[in-house]
Structure formats: structure tokens, C-alpha cells
C-alpha positions in Angstrom: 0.0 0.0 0.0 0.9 3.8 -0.8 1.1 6.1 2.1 0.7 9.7 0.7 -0.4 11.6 4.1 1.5 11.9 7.5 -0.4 9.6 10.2 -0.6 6.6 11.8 -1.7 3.6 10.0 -2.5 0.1 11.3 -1.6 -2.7 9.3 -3.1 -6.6 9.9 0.2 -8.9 9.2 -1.2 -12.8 8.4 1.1 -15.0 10.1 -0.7 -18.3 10.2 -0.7 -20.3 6.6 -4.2 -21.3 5.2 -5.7 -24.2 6.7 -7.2 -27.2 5.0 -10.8 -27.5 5.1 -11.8 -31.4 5.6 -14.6 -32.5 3.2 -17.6 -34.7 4.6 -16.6 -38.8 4.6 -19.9 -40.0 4.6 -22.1 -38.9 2.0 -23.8 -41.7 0.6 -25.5 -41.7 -3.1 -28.7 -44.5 -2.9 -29.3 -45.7 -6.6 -32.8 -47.4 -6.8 -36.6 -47.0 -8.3 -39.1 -45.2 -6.4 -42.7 -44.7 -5.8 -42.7 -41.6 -6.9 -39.8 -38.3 -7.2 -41.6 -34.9 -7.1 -40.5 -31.3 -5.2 -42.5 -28.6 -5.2 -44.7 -30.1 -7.5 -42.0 -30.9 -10.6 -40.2 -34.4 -11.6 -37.1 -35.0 -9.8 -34.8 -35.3 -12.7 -31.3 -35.1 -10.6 -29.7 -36.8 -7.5 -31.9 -34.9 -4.8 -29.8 -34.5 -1.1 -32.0 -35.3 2.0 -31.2 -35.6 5.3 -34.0 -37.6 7.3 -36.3 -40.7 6.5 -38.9 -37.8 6.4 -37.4 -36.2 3.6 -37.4 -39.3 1.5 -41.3 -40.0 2.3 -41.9 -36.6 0.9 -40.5 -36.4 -1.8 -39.8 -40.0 -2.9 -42.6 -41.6 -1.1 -42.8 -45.2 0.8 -42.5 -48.4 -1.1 -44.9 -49.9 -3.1 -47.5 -52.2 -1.3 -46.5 -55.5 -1.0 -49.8 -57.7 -1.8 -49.7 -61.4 -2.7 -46.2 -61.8 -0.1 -48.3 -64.1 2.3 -51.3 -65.9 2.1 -53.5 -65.9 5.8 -55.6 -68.9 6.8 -57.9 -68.5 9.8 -59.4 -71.7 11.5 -61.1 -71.9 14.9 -58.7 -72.8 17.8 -59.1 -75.8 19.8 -57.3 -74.6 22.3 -58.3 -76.0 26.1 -58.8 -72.1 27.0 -62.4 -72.7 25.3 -63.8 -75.1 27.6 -62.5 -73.7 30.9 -65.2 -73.0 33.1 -63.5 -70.4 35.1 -64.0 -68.0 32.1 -67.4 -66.7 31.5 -68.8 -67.7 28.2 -68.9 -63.7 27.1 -65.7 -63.7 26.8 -65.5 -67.1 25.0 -66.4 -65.6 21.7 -63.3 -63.0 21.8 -61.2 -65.9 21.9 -60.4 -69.2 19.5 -59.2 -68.0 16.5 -55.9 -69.4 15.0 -54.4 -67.3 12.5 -51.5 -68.9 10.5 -49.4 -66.5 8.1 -47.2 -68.7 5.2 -44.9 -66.4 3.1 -45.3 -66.6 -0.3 -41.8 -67.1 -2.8 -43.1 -63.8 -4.7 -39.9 -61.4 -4.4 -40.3 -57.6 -3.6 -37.5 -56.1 -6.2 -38.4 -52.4 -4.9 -36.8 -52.3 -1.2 -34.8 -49.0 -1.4 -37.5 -47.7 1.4 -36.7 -50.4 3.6 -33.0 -50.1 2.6 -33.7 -46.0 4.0 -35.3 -47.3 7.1 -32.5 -49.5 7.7 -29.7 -46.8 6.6 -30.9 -44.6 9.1 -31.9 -46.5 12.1 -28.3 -47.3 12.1 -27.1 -43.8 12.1 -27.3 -42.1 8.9 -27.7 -38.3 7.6 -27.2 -36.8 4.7 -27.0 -38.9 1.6 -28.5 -37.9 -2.1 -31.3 -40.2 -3.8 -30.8 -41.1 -7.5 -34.5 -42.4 -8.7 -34.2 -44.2 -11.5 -37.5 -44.6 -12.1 -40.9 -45.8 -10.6 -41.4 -48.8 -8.1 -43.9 -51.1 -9.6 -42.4 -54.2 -8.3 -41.2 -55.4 -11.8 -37.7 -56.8 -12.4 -34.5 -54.0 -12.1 -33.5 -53.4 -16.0 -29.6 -52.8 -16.2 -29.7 -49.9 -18.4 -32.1 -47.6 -15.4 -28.9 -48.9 -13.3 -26.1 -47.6 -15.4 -28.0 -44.3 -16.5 -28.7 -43.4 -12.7 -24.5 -44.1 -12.0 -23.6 -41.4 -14.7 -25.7 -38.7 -12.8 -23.6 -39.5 -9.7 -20.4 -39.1 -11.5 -21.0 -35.3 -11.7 -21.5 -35.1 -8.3 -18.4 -34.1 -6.1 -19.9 -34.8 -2.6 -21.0 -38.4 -2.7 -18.0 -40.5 -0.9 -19.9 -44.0 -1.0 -21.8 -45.7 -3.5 -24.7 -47.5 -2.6 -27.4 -49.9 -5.4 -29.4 -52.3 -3.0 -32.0 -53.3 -5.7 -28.7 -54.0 -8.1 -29.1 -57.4 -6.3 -31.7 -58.6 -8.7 -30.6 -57.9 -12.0 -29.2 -61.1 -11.1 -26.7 -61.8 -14.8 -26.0 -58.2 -14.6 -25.0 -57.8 -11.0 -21.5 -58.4 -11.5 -21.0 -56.0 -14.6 -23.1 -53.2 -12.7 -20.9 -53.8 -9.4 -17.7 -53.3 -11.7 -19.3 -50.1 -12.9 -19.4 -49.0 -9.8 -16.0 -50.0 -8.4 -14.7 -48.5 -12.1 -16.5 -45.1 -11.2 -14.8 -44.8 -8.2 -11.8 -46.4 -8.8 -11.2 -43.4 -12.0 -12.4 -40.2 -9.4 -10.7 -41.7 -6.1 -12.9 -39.6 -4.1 -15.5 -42.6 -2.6 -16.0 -46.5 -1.9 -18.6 -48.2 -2.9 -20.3 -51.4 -0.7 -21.0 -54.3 -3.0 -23.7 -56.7 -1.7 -23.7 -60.2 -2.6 -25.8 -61.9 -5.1 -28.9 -62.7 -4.2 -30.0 -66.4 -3.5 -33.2 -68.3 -2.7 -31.1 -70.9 -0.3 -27.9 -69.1 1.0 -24.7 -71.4 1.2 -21.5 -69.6 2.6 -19.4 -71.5 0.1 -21.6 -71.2 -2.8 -22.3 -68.0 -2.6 -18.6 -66.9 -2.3 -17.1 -68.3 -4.8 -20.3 -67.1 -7.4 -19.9 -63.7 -5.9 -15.6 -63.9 -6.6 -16.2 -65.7 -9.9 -18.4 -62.8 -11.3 -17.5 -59.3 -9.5 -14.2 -59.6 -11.5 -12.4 -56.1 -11.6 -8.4 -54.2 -11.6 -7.0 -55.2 -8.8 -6.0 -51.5 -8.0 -10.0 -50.6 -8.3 -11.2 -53.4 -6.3 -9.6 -51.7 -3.4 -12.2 -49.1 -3.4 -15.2 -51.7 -2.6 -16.0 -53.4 0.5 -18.3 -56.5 0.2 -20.6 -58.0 3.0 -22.5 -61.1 4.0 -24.9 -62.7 4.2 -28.5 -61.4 3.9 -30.0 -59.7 7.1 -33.3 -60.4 8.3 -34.8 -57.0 9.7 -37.4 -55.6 12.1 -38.7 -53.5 9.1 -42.1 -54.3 8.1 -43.5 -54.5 4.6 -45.8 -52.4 3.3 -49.1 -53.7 2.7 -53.2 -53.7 2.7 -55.0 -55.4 4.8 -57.7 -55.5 2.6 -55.8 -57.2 -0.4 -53.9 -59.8 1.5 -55.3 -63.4 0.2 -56.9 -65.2 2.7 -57.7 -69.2 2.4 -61.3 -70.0 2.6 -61.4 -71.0 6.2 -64.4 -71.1 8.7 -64.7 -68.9 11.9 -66.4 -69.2 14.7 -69.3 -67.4 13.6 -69.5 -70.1 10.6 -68.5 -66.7 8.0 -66.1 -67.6 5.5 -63.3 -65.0 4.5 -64.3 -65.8 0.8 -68.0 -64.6 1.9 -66.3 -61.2 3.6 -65.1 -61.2 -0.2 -61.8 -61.8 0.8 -61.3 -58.1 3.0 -60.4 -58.9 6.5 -60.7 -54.7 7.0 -64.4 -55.8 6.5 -63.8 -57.8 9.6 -63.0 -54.5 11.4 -66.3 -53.9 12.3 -67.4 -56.8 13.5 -64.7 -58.8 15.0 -62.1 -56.2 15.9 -60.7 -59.3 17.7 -59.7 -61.2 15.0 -59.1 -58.2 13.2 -56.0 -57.1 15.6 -54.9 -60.7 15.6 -54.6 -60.9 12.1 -52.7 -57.7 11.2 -50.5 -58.7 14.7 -49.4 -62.0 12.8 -49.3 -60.1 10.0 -46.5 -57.7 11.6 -44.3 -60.1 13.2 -44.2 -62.4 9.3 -43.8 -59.8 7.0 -40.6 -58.4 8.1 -38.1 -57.2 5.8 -34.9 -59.4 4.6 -32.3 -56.8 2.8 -29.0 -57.3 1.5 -26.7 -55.3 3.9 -25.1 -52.6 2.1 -27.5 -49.8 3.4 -27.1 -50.9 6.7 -23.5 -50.6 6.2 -23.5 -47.2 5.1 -25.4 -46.2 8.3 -22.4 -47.6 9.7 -20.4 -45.9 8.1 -21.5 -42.7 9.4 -21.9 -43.8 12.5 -18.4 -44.8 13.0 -17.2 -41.2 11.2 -19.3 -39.1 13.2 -18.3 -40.8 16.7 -14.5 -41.9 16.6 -13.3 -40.7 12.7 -12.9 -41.9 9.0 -9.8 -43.8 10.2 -11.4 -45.9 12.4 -12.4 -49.8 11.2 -16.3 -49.7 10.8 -16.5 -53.1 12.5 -17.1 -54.5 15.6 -20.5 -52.6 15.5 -23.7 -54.0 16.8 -26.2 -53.9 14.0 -29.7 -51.9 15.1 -33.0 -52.8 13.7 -31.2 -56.6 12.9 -33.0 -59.5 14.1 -30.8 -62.1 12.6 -28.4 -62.5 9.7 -30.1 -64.5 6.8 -27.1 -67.1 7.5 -25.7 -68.0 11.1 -21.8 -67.7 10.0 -19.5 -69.8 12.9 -15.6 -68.1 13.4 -14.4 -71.1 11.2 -16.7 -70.5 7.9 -15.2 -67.0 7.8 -12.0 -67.6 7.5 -12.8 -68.7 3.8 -15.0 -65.4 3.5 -12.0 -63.0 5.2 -9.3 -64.2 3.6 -8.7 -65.1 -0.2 -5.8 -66.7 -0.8 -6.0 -66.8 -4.4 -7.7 -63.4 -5.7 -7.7 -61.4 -2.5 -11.4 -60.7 -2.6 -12.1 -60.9 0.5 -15.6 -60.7 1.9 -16.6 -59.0 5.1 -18.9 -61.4 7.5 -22.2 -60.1 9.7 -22.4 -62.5 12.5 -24.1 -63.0 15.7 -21.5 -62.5 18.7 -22.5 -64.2 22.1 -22.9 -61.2 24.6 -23.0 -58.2 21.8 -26.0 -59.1 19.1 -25.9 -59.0 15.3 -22.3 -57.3 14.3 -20.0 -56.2 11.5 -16.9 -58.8 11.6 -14.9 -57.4 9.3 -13.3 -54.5 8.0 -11.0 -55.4 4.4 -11.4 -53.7 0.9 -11.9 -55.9 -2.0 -7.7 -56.2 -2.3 -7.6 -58.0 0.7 -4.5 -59.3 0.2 -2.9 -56.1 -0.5 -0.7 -55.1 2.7 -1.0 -51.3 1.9 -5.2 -51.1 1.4 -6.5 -54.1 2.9 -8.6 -51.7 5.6 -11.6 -49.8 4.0 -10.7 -47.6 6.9 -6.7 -46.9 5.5 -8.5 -46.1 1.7 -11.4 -44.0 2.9 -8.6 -42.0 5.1 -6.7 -41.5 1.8 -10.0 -40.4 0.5 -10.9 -37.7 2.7 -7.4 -36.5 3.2 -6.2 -36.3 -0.6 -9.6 -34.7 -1.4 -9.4 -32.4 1.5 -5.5 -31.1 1.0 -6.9 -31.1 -3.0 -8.9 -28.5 -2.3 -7.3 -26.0 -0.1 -4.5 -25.8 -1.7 -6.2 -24.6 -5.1 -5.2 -21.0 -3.7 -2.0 -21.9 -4.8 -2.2 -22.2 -8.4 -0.4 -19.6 -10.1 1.4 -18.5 -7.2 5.2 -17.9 -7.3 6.5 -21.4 -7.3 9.2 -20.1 -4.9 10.2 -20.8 -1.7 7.6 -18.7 -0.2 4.4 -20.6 -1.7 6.4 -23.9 -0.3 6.8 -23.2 3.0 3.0 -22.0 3.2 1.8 -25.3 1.5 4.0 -27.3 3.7 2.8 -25.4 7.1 -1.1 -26.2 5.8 -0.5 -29.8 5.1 1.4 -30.0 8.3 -0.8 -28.5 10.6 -3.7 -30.6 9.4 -2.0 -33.5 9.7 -0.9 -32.9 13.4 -4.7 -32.7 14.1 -5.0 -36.2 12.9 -2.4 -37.7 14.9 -3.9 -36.1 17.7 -6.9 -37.6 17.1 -5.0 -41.0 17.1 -6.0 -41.4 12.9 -1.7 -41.6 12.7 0.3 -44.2 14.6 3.6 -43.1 15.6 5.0 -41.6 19.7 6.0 -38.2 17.6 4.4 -36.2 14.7 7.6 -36.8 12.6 7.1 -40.7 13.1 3.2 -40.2 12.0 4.0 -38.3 9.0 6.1 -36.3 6.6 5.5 -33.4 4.0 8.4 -32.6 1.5 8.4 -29.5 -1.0 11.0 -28.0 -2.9 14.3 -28.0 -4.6 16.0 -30.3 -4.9 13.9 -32.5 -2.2 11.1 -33.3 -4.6 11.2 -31.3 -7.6 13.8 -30.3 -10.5 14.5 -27.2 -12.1 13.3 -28.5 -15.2 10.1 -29.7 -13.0 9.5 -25.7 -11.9 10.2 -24.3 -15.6 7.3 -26.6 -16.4 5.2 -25.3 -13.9 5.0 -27.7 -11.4 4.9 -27.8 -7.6 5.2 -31.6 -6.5 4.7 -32.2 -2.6 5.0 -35.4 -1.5 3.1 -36.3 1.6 3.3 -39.6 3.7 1.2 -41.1 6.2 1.6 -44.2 8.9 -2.2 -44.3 8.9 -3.6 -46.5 11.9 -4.9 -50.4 11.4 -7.0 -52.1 13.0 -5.9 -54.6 15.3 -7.7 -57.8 13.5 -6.5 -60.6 15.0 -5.3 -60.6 19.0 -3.3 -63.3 20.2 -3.8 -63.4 23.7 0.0 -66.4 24.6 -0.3 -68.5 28.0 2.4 -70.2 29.1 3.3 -72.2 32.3 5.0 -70.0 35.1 7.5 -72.7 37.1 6.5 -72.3 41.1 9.4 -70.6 42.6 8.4 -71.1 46.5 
């Protein structure tokens, strides 16, 4: 600045060097059909962001009712209750129904509601909603799939990928699952959570090697997936209508059939609130969702990220809304599942642990054998950080590359990076054992590198593992007196 009067002038010297602004880690991007996509009365054309199981109702809707999943027969019930004289016969006619619920093998394709409910009963927030079209409970077509991915490629803030309906395009579930991995593999700035092909009669073995065979893939990109399994049977209900359920043709006690009620148990309502309440009860406790995991996961995810950090493993996590996984998986069947010898997939187990309830067991990427980014922890770490220190140090491009420019770039990095060994995302007793930042000549550039333009810092990190496997050694102490 030009002084051109006599006077006193204050001056505000900067001494602190910009400081990297960290970018959200779990931002989730659902792909799936549903019931409807309107705001403010117009067509959702583009991912939408929400941020409650609200915000999806109202502008996505619920899922599609599920009629024709079960089939009710109601008989009377011989029970000995009937006959016992200590209750008075008034009450005898409230009483003696037996109401049997059987499944039917009818699949319900359009579960991204459920896969919300499930997403953020186990701590979600904001994630954006790609419909690809309406919920009618038809077959997934590939091409919906693959159109709804290239949207999410625009998008800058998604950091995991998430298809739950991709299950059922059955052939095309691999290829899809690769499209996926590619995408993220090429913008290195998300994950995304594969589930496992779906199967009528789960087998741990089976499915494995089906799921390895197909989900081929770079083994550099496959690091950027995390797969789980098996199946988990939820608390989440299905949605349905009373009043279109089947019912077999079954006598009550009033010698009514159903078929005369013309096949509406809400008829029932009425006259028999009884039976009524006992119906939709069975109804309730039948008709419960199973998903494949991966929107479960992603509630994880956040979970994990909110409460301890990117860095650390989202395992060892109790499972809300879970009453069982679809397959009981012993310690032994997943060692086939955690580790693969021969093409490193490895797959990450949901088990039941005496004491703790329905958990995440595992924690590896895709390149499970790979010592470097076997954690989806270490490569969503990478994520955040390379994406964060990407973006606050756009200020310096076209800056002087002198010595001025590196030591302010080094002091940002730097700073940052001390906040994360603080935090305990860095292992080492001493910031210089945690990490290092390099810039300059001739420590990582050339001349000829700086009369091409180019400023080349080299960061590195001793980002924290998980501790997987802890052997606990006894031994035999000799008495001494």
C-alpha cells in the first residue's frame, strides 16, 4: 500500500498459513426405483440430497404395497382355553381364533424404502437419492442402473456408492458392481459397498465363490469396494393392505367364510375387531423385511465417522433394527470369506456374537491381500485427506512457485495433519514418526520440473490399522516357593 499523508496507519500482518478445510466422509448416493420423485410439484430429474427418512417420504414416497407376499388362513382354535369354566362364556367368543401367516416365494424387487429405514436406524444423515425410475415391483432393467451411475459421476460430494435393488438384476449384477468399483476407482474420491448376489437358499461356500467368480475387476479398483454377507433379516415391516392380502377359505367361529367377507379382513374391522388385531399382529411379526446389507452398512459408516473418525475400522459394530443374519456364519466358515488366498477378494462377514448381538466382523477392501489397502478404513482416510488437502491448496495455483508458496503449502499440510495424529488417525509416539510433508528443490522437484510449472509435494502417512487378529500367549509359570 501507498502512504501519501502523515499519520498513523495500522496494518493486519497474516502469520498463520491457510488451513485445509476437511470435506464430509460419509455422504452416501442411494441408486434405486421409487414410488414416486416430485418437489414442489415438478419431476425429480437429478440426484436430490436429503437428510431424514422424512425427507425421502416426501419427496420419494414409501414403497410400493406389498400384496400377494403371504397368504392368511384362519381356523377356529381348539385350544383348552375354550372349555375352561372359570371363564365366562362372554368372553369365550373374543377368543379361538388361529391365524397362520405362510410367506409366499413372490420377491419384492423395490426395497430402497426399507434399505432407508435401515440406513438410518443405524445412524445415517445426509445422503442424495438417485431415482431411477418408478417402483412397480417389476424386475430391475440394467440400463435404469447404469443411467442413474452417470448422474452420480457429476456429483463431487457423494464418498460411497450405494445400489441395493442391483441385487436382482441377477446376470448383470457383477457387470453393474464393476461399474461401480470403475467409477470410483477413476475419481478416487469414494468407496462403494457391494452386496452379494442374491440367493433363494444361501450357502457360505456357494455363494462366495459365485460372488468372486463374477465381480471380476483391476485389482487396483477393487480396493475401493467393500463386500458383505450374508442377507439380514430386519425388524422393518413390509408395506401392505389389509384389505388385499389373500386369505384361504377357512371357517370362523361365527361359521363366516373370508371368501363370503369377499376376501377383506378390513371388513372384519367392524365386526370382529378381535380377529381383526390378531390378524394384522401375525401379519406384523411375518412380513418383516430381509435386505442385502449394504445400506445398513452405510449407516455404519456414518456412525463410526461421526463418533471416533474416518480412520477408524467400521467393525465390531452392533447392527440396530437386525433380528438375525439371513445365514448364522461360525468363526471357522469365515475364514474362507475374510481371507482369499487366491484373488484377495475378500468378503466381510455379519455374525451374531454371544454377549453383543448382530455385528459387523470385518473390515478389508476388496484387495484383501494387499498389505498397503486391505482396511476400508486406510483407503477412505486416503479419500478424505487427498480430497481435503486437494482443495485448499487450489489458492495456490499460479502462485510464485518459490520458496515462499512452499513453506506455506508445507505449514497447511502440516498443521492438518498434526490434528490427525492427535486424534490418534496416525500411529507413531511423535508427529515426525506419523507423517512427513516434503516440497521443494532439490527434495522433490527439479528445475526443469518448476520451468514446467510444477509444484510436486510429497506427503506420507503411517495411517492407523485395525488390530484384527489378537493373540492373547499363555504359558506355564515354574513355582518358585
Amino acid at each position: 500500500m501507498t502512504y501519501k499523508s502523515p499519520g498513523v496507519y495500522i496494518e493486519e500482518v497474516t502469520l498463520f498459513p491457510p488451513s485445509v478445510a476437511e470435506v464430509e466422509t460419509a455422504i452416501p448416493a442411494f441408486i434405486g426405483y421409487t414410488v414416486t420423485a416430485t418437489k414442489d410439484g415438478a419431476k425429480i430429474t437429478e440426484p436430490l440430497k436429503i437428510s431424514s427418512l422424512n425427507d425421502f417420504e416426501k419427496y420419494f414416497g414409501k414403497a410400493p404395497k406389498s400384496n400377494g407376499l403371504a397368504t392368511v388362513k384362519v381356523t377356529e382354535d381348539p385350544a383348552p382355553v375354550l372349555k375352561d369354566p372359570n371363564i365366562p362364556d362372554v368372553y369365550k367368543k373374543h377368543i379361538g381364533y388361529k391365524v397362520e401367516v405362510v410367506p409366499s416365494d413372490k420377491i419384492g424387487y423395490n426395497i430402497l424404502y426399507y434399505a432407508m429405514q435401515m440406513f438410518y436406524d443405524n445412524g445415517g444423515g445426509e445422503c442424495y437419492i438417485v431415482s431411477i425410475g418408478e417402483a412397480k415391483g417389476d424386475k430391475p432393467a440394467i440400463a435404469d442402473f447404469t443411467a442413474g451411475l452417470a448422474t452420480v459421476r457429476n456429483l463431487d460430494e457423494p464418498t460411497i456408492l450405494v445400489a441395493p435393488e442391483a441385487v436382482f438384476l441377477e446376470a448383470d449384477h457383477a457387470s453393474f458392481s464393476q461399474a461401480m468399483i470403475k467409477q470410483a476407482s477413476e475419481l478416487k474420491d469414494r468407496v462403494v459397498i457391494v452386496d452379494t448376489i442374491y440367493a433363494a437358499k444361501l450357502n457360505i461356500n456357494e455363494d462366495a465363490k459365485a460372488f468372486r467368480d463374477k465381480v471380476t475387476g483391476d485389482k487396483e479398483a477393487l480396493r475401493y469396494a467393500a463386500a458383505y454377507y450374508p442377507w439380514i433379516n430386519t425388524a422393518v415391516k413390509y408395506e401392505y393392505e389389509l384389505g388385499e392380502i389373500e386369505f384361504k377359505d377357512s371357517k370362523i367361529l361365527d361359521n363366516e367364510t373370508l371368501k363370503d367377507l369377499a376376501g377383506k379382513i378390513s371388513g372384519i374391522k367392524s365386526t370382529n375387531d378381535q380377529l381383526y388385531q390378531q390378524v394384522k399382529s401375525e401379519l406384523d411379526k411375518s412380513l418383516r423385511v430381509t435386505l442385502p446389507p449394504s445400506s445398513t452398512i452405510a449407516g455404519v459408516y456414518a456412525t463410526v465417522d461421526n463418533q471416533r473418525g474416518v480412520w477408524k475400522a467400521p467393525a465390531n459394530v452392533v447392527l440396530k433394527s437386525v433380528l438375525s443374519p439371513a445365514i448364522p456364519i461360525s468363526q471357522e466358515q469365515q475364514e474362507d470369506l475374510n481371507v482369499d488366498p487366491g484373488g484377495g477378494k475378500s468378503i466381510n462377514a455379519i455374525r451374531t456374537i454371544p454377549g453383543k448381538g448382530v455385528a459387523v466382523w470385518g473390515a478389508r477392501t476388496m484387495d484383501g491381500n494387499d498389505k498397503e489397502w486391505r482396511y476400508i478404513n486406510v483407503r477412505r482416510f486416503f479419500n478424505m485427506v487427498e480430497e481435503s488437502i486437494q482443495k485448499s491448496t487450489i489458492w495456490a495455483v499460479f502462485e510464485p512457485n518459490t520458496k515462499n508458496t512452499w513453506v506455506k503449502v508445507k505449514g497447511m499440510i502440516e498443521s492438518y495433519l498434526l490434528v490427525k495424529w492427535i486424534e490418534g488417525a496416525l500411529a507413531g509416539s511423535k508427529p515426525e514418526e506419523a507423517f512427513f510433508v516434503k516440497v521443494g528443490l532439490p527434495e522433490t522437484m527439479t528445475s526443469d520440473d518448476v520451468l514446467e510449472g510444477k509444484m510436486i509435494v510429497k506427503v506420507g502417512m503411517a495411517v492407523s490399522r485395525p488390530a484384527e487378529f489378537i493373540i492373547i500367549q499363555f504359558t506355564h509359570k515354574a513355582q518358585t516357593s
